[in-house]
mmCIF file of the N, C-alpha and C atoms, coordinates in Angstrom:
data_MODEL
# 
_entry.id   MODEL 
# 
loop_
_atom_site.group_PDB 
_atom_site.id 
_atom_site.type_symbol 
_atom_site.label_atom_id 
_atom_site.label_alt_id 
_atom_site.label_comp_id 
_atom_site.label_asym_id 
_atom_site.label_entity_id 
_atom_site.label_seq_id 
_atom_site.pdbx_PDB_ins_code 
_atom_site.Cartn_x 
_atom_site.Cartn_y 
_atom_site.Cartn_z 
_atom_site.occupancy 
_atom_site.B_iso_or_equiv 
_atom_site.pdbx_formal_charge 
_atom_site.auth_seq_id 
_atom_site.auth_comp_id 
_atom_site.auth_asym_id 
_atom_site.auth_atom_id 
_atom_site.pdbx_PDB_model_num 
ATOM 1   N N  . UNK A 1 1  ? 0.816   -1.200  0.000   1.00 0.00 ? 1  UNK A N  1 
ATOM 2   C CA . UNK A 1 1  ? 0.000   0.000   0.000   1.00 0.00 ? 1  UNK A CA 1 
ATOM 3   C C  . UNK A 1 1  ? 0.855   1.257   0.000   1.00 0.00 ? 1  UNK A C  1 
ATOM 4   N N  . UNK A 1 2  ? 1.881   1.574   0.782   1.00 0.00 ? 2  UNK A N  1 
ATOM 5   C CA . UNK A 1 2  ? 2.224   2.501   0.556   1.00 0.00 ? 2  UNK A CA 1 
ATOM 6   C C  . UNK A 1 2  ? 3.225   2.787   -0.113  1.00 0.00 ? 2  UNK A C  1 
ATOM 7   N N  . UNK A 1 3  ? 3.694   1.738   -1.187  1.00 0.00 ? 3  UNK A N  1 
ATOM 8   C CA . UNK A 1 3  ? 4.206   2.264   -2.164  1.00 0.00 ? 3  UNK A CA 1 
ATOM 9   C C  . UNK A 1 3  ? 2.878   3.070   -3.498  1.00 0.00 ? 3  UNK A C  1 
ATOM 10  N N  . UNK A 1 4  ? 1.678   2.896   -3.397  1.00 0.00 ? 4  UNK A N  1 
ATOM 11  C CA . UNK A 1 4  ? 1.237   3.904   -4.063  1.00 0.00 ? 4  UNK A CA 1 
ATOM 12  C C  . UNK A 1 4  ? 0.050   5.054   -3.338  1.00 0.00 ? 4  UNK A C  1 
ATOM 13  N N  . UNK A 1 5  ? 0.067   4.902   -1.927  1.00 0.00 ? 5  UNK A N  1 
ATOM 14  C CA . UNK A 1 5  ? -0.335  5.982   -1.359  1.00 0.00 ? 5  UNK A CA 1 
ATOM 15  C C  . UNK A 1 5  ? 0.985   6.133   -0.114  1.00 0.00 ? 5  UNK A C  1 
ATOM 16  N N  . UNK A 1 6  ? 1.670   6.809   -0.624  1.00 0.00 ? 6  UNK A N  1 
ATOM 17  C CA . UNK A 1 6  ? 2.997   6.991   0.883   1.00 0.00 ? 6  UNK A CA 1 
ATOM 18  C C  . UNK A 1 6  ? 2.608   7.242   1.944   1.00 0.00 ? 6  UNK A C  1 
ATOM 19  N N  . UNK A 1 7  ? 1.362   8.396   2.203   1.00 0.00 ? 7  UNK A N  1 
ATOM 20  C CA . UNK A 1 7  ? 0.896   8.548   3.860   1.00 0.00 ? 7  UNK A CA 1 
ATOM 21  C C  . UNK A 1 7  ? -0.410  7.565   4.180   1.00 0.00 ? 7  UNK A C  1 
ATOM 22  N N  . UNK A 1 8  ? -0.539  5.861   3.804   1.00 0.00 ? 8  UNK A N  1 
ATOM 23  C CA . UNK A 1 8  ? -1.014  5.082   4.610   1.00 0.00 ? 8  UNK A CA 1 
ATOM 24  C C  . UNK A 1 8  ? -0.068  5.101   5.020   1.00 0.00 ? 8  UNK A C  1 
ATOM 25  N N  . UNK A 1 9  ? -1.732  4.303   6.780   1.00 0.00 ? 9  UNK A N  1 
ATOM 26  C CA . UNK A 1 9  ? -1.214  3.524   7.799   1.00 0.00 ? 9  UNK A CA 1 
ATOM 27  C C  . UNK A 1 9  ? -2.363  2.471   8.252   1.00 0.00 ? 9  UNK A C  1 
ATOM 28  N N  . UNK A 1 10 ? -2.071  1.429   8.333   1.00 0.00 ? 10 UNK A N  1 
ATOM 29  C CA . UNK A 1 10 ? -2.863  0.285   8.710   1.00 0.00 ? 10 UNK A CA 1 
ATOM 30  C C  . UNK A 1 10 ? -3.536  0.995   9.825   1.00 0.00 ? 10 UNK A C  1 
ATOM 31  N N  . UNK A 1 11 ? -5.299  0.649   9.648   1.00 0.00 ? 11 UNK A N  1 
ATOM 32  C CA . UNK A 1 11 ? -5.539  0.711   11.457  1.00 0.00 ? 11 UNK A CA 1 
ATOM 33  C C  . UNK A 1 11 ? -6.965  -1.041  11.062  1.00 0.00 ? 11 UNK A C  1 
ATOM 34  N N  . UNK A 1 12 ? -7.183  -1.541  10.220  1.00 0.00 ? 12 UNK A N  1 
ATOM 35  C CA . UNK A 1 12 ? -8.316  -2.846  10.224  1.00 0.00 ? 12 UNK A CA 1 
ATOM 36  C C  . UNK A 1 12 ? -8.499  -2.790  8.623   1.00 0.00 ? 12 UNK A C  1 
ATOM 37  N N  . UNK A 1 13 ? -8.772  -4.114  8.458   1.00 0.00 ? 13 UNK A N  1 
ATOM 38  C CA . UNK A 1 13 ? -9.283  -4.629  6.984   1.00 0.00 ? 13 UNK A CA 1 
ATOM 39  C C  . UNK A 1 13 ? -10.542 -3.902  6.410   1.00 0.00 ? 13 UNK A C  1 
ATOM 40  N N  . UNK A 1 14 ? -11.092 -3.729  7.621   1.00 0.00 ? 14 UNK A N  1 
ATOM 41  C CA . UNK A 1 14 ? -12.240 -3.450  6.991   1.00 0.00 ? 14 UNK A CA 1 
ATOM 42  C C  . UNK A 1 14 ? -12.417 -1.583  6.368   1.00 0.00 ? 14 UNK A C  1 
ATOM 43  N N  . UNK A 1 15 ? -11.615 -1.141  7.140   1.00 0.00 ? 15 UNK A N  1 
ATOM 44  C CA . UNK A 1 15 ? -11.324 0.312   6.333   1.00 0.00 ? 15 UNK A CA 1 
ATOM 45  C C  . UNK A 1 15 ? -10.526 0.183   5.370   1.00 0.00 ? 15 UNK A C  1 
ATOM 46  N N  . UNK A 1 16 ? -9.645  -0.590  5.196   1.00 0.00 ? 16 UNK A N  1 
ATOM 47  C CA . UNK A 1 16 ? -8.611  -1.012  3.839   1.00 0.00 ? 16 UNK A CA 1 
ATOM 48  C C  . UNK A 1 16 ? -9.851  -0.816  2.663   1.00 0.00 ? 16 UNK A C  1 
ATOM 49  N N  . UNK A 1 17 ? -10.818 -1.950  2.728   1.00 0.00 ? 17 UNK A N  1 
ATOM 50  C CA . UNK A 1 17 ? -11.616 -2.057  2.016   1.00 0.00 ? 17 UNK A CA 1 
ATOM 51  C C  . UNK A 1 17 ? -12.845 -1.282  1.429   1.00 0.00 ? 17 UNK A C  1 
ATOM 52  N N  . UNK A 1 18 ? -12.886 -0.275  2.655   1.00 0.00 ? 18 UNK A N  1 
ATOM 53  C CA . UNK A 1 18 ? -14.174 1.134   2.519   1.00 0.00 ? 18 UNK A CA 1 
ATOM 54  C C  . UNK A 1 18 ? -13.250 1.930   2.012   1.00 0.00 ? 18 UNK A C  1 
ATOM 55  N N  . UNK A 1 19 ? -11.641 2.223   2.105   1.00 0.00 ? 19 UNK A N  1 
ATOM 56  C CA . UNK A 1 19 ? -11.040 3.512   1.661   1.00 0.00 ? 19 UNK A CA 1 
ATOM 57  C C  . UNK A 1 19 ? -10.871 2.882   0.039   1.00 0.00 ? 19 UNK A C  1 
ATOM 58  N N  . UNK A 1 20 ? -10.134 1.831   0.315   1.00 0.00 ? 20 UNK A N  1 
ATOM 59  C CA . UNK A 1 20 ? -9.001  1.596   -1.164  1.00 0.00 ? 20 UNK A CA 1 
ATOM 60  C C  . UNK A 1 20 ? -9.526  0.248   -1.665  1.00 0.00 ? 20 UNK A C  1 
ATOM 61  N N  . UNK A 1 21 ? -11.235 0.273   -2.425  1.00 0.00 ? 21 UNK A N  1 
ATOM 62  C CA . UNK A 1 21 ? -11.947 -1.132  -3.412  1.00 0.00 ? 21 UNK A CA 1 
ATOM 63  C C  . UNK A 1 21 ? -10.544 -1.029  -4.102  1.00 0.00 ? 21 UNK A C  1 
ATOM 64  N N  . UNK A 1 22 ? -10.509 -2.463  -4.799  1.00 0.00 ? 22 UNK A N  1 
ATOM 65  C CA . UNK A 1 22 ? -10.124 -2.824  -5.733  1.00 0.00 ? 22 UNK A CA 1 
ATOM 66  C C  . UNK A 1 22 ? -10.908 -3.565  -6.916  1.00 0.00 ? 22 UNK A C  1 
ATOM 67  N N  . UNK A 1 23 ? -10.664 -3.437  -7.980  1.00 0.00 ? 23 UNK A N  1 
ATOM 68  C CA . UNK A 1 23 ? -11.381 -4.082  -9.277  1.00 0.00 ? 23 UNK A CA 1 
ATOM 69  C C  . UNK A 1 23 ? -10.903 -4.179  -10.287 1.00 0.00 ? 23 UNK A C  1 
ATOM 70  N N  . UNK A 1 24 ? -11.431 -5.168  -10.790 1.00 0.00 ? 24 UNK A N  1 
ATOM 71  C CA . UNK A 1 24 ? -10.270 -5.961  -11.895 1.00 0.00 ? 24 UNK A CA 1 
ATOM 72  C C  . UNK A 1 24 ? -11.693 -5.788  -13.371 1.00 0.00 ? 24 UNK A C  1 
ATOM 73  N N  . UNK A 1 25 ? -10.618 -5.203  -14.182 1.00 0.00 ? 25 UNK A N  1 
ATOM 74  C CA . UNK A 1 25 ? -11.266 -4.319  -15.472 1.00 0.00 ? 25 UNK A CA 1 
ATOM 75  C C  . UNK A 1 25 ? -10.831 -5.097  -16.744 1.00 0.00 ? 25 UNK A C  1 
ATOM 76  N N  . UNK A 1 26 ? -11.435 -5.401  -17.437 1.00 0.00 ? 26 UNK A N  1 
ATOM 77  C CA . UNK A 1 26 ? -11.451 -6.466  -18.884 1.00 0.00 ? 26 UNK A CA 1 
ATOM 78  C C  . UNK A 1 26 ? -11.174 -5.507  -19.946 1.00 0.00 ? 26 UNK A C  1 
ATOM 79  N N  . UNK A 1 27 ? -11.300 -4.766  -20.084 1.00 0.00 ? 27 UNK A N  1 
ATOM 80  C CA . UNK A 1 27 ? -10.781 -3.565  -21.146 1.00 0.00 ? 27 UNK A CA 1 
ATOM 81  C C  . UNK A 1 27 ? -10.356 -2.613  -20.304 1.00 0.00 ? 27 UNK A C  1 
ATOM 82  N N  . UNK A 1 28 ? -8.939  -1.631  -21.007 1.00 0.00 ? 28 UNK A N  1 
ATOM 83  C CA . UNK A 1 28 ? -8.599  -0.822  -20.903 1.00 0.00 ? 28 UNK A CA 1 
ATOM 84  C C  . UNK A 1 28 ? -8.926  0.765   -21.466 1.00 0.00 ? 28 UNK A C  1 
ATOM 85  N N  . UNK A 1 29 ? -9.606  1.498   -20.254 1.00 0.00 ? 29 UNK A N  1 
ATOM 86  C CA . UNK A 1 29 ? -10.434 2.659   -20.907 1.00 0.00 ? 29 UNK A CA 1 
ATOM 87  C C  . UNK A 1 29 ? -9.761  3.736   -21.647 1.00 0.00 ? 29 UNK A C  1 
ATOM 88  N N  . UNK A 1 30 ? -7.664  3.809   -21.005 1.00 0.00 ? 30 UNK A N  1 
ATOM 89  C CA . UNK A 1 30 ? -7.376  4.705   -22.233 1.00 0.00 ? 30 UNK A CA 1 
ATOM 90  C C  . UNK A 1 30 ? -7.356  4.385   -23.045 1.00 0.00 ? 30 UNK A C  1 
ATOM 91  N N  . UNK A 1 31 ? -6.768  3.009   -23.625 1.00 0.00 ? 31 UNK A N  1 
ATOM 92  C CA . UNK A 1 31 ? -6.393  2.584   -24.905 1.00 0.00 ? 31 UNK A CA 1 
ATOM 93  C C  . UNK A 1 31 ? -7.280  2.077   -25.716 1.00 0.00 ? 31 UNK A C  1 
ATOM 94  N N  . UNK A 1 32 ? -8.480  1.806   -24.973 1.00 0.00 ? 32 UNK A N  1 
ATOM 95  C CA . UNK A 1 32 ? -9.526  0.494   -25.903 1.00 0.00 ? 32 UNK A CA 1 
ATOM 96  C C  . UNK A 1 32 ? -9.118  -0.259  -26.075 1.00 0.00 ? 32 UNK A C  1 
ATOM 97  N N  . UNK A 1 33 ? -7.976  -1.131  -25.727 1.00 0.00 ? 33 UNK A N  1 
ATOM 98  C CA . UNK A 1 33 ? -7.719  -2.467  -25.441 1.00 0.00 ? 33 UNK A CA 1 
ATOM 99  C C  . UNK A 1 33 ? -8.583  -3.385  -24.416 1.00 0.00 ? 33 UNK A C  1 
ATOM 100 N N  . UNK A 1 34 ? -8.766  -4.697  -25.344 1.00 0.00 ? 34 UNK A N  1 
ATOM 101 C CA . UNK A 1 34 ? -8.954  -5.730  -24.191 1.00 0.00 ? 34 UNK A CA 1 
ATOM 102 C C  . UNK A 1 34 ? -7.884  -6.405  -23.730 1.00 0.00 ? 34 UNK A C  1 
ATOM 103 N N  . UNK A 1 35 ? -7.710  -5.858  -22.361 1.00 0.00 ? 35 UNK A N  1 
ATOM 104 C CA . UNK A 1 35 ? -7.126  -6.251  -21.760 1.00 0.00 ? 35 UNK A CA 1 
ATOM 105 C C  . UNK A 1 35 ? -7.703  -5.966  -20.146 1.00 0.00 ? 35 UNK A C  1 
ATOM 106 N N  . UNK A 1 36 ? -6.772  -6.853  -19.352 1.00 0.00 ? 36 UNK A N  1 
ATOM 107 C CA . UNK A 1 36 ? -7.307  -7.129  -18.003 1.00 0.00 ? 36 UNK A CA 1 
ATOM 108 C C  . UNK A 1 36 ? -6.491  -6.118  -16.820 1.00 0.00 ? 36 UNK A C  1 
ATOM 109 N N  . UNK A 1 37 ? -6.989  -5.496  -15.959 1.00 0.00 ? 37 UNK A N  1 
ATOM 110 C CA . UNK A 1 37 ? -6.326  -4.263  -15.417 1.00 0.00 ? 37 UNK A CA 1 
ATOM 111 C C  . UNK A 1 37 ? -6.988  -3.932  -14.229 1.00 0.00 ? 37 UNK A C  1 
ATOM 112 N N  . UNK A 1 38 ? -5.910  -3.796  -13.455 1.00 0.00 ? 38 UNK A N  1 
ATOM 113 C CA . UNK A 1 38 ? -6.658  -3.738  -11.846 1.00 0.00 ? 38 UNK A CA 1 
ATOM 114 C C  . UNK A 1 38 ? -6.502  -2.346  -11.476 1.00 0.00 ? 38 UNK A C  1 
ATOM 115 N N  . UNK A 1 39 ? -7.603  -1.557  -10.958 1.00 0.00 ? 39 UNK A N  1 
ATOM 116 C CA . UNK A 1 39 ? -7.245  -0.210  -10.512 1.00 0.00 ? 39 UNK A CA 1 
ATOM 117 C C  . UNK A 1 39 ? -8.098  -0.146  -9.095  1.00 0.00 ? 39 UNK A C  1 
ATOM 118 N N  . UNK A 1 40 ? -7.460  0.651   -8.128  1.00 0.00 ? 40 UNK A N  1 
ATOM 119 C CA . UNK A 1 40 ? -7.278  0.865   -6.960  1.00 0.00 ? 40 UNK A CA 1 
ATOM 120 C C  . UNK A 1 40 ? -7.864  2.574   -6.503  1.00 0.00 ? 40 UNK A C  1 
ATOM 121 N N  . UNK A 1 41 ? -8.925  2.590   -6.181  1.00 0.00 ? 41 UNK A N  1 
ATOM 122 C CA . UNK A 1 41 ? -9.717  4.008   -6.068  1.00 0.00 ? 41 UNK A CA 1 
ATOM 123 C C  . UNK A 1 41 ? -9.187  4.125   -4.674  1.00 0.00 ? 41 UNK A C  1 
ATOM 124 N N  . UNK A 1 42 ? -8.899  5.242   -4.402  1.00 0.00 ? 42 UNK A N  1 
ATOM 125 C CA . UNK A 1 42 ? -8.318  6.001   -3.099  1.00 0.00 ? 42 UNK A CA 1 
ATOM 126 C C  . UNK A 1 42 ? -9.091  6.852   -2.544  1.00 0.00 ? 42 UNK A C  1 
ATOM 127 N N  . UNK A 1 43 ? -10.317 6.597   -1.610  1.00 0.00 ? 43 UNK A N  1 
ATOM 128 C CA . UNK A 1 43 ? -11.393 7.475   -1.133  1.00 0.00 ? 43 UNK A CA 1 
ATOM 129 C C  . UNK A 1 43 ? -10.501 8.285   0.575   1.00 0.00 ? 43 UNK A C  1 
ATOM 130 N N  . UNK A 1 44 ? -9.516  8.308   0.594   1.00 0.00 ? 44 UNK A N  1 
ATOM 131 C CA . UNK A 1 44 ? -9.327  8.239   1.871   1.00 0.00 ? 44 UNK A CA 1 
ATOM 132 C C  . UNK A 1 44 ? -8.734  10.166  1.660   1.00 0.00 ? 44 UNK A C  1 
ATOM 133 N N  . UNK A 1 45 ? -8.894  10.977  0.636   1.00 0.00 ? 45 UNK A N  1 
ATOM 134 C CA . UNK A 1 45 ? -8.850  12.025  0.837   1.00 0.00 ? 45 UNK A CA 1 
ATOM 135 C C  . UNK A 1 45 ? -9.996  12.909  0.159   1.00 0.00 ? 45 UNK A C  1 
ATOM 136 N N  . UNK A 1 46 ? -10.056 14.375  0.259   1.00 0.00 ? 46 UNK A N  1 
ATOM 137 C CA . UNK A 1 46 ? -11.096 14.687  -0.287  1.00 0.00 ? 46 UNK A CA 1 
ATOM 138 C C  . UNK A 1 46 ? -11.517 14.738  -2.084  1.00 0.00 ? 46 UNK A C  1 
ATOM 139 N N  . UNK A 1 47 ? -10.362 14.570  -2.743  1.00 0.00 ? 47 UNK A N  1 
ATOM 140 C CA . UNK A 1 47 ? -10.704 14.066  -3.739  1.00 0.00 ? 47 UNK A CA 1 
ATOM 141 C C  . UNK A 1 47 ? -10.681 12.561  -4.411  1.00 0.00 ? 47 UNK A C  1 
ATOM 142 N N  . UNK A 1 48 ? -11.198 12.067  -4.919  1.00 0.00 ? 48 UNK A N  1 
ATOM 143 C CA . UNK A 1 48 ? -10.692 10.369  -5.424  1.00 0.00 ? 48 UNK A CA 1 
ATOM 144 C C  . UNK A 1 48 ? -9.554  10.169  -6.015  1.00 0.00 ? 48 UNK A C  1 
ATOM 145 N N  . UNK A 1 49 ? -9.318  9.507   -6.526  1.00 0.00 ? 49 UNK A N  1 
ATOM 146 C CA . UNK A 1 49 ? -7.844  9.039   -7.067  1.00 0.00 ? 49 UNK A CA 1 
ATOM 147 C C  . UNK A 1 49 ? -8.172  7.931   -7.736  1.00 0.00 ? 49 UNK A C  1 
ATOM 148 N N  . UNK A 1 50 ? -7.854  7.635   -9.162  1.00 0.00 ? 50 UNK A N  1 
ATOM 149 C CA . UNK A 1 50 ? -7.459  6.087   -9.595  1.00 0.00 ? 50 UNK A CA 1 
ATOM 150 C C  . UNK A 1 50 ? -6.378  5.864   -9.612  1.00 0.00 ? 50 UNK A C  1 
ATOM 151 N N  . UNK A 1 51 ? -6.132  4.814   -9.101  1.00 0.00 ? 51 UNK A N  1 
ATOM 152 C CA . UNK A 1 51 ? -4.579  4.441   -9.280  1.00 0.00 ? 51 UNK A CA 1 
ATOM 153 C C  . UNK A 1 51 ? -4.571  3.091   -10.111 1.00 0.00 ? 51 UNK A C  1 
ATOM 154 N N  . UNK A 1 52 ? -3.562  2.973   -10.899 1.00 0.00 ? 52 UNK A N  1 
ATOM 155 C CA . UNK A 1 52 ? -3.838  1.916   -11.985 1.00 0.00 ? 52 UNK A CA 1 
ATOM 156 C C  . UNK A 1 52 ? -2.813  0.824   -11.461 1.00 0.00 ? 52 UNK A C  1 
ATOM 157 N N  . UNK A 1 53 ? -3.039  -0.757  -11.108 1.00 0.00 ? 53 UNK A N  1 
ATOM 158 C CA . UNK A 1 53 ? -1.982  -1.360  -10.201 1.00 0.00 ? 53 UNK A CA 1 
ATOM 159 C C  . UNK A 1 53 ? -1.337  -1.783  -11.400 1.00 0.00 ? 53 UNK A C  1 
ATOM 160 N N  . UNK A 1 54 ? -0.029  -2.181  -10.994 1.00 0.00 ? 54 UNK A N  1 
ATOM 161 C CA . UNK A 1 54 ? 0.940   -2.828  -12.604 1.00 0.00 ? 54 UNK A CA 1 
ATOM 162 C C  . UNK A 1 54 ? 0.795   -4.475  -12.020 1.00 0.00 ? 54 UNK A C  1 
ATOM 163 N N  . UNK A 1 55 ? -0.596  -5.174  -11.838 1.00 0.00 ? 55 UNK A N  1 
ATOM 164 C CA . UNK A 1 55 ? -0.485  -6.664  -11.618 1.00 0.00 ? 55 UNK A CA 1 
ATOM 165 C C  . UNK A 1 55 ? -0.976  -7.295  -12.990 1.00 0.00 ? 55 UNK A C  1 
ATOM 166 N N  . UNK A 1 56 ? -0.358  -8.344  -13.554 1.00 0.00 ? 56 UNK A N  1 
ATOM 167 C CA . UNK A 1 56 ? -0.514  -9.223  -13.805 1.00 0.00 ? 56 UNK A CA 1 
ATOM 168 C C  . UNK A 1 56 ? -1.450  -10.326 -13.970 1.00 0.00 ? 56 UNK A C  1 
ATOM 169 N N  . UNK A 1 57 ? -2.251  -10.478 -14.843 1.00 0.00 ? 57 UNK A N  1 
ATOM 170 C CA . UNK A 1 57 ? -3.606  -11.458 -14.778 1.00 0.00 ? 57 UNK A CA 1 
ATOM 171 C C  . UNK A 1 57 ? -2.862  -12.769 -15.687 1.00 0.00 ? 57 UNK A C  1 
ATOM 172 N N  . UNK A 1 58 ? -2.730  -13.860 -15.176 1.00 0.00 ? 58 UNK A N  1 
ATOM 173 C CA . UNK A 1 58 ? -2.228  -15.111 -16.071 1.00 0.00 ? 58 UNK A CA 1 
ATOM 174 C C  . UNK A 1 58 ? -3.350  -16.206 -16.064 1.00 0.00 ? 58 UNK A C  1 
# 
């Protein structure tokens, strides 16, 4: 985590999960590629954030 938000800090799973969903995306919305792509929404300040993860779907 905090290599892509630097000021987390753990305090329970279950806020992990209300601040920072994760979801795994079958097309890519800049490119119009199909492809598979996980992005990471960051509710934990006053604006949102997508963050696009660099994982791997095999």
């Amino acid at each position: 985590m905090r290599r892509y938000i630097p000021a987390y800090k753990f305090s329970s799973w279950r806020q992990i999960h209300k601040l920072y969903p994760i979801e795994l995306f079958k097309a890519n919305w800049e490119t119009g590629n199909a492809e598979e792509i996980f992005v990471m929404l960051d509710n934990s300040g006053e604006q949102q954030k997508l963050i696009k993860l660099p994982i791997e779907v095999k």
